[in-house]
N, C-alpha and C positions, 0 to 999 in steps of 0.2 A: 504494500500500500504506500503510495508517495507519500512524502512529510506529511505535507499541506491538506492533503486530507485529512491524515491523521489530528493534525492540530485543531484541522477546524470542525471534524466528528466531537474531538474532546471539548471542545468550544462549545458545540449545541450541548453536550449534557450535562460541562458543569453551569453554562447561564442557563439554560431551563434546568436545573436542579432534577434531569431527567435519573434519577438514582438507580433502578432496576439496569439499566440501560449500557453496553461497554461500547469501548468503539468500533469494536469485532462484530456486533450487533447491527450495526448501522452498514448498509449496501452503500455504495457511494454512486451508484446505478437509480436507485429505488427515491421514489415522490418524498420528499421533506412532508408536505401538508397532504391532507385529508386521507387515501389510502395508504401512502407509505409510514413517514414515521407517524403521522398524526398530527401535527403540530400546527395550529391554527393563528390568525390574524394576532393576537397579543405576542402571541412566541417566533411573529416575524418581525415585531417590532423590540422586543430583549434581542432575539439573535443580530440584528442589525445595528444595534447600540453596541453590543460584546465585539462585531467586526470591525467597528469603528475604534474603538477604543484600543481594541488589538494591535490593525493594521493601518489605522489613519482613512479607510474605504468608504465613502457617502454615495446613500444610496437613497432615491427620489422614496420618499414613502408606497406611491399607489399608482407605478407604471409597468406599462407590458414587459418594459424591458428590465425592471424589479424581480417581475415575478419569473422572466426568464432565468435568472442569476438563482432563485429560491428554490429551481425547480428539482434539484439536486444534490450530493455532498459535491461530484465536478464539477457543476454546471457553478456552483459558489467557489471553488478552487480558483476555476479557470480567470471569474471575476477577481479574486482578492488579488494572484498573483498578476492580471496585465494591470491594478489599480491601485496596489499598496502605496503607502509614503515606505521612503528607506529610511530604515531605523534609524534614530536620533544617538550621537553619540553620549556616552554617559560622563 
């Protein structure tokens, strides 16, 4: 599994406090909302706070092209990595 999935599977479970949940659970193929993991309108807007804070990533609240990015664990990789900021030196 790439990094960047991985980060960003750990990313959905520990901001939604999904707890049952491992990252080996989560397909990086399979729907984010309503049939795959489940995850509904409130838990696109924690996950898209958690990407932001992560990666520097903003993203329009309530566009096609939103929901393109949400559709997936790659379809959200694919967005973090051509969109990130480069980390800040410490």
């Amino acid at each position: 599994m790439p990094s960047l999935e991985l980060e960003l599977k750990e990313l959905i479970i520990s901001s939604l406090a999904l707890e049952d949940i491992r990252p080996e659970d989560i397909d990086s193929d399979a729907a984010l909302f309503v049939e795959g993991l489940g995850l509904d309108s409130i838990d696109a807007l924690e996950l898209g706070l958690a990407l932001q804070k992560r990666y520097g990533v903003h993203m329009s609240a309530d566009s096609a092209e939103t929901r393109k990015h949400f559709a997936n664990v790659k379809a959200l990789a694919a967005f973090v990595a051509a969109n990130r900021k480069p980390a800040q030196p410490t």
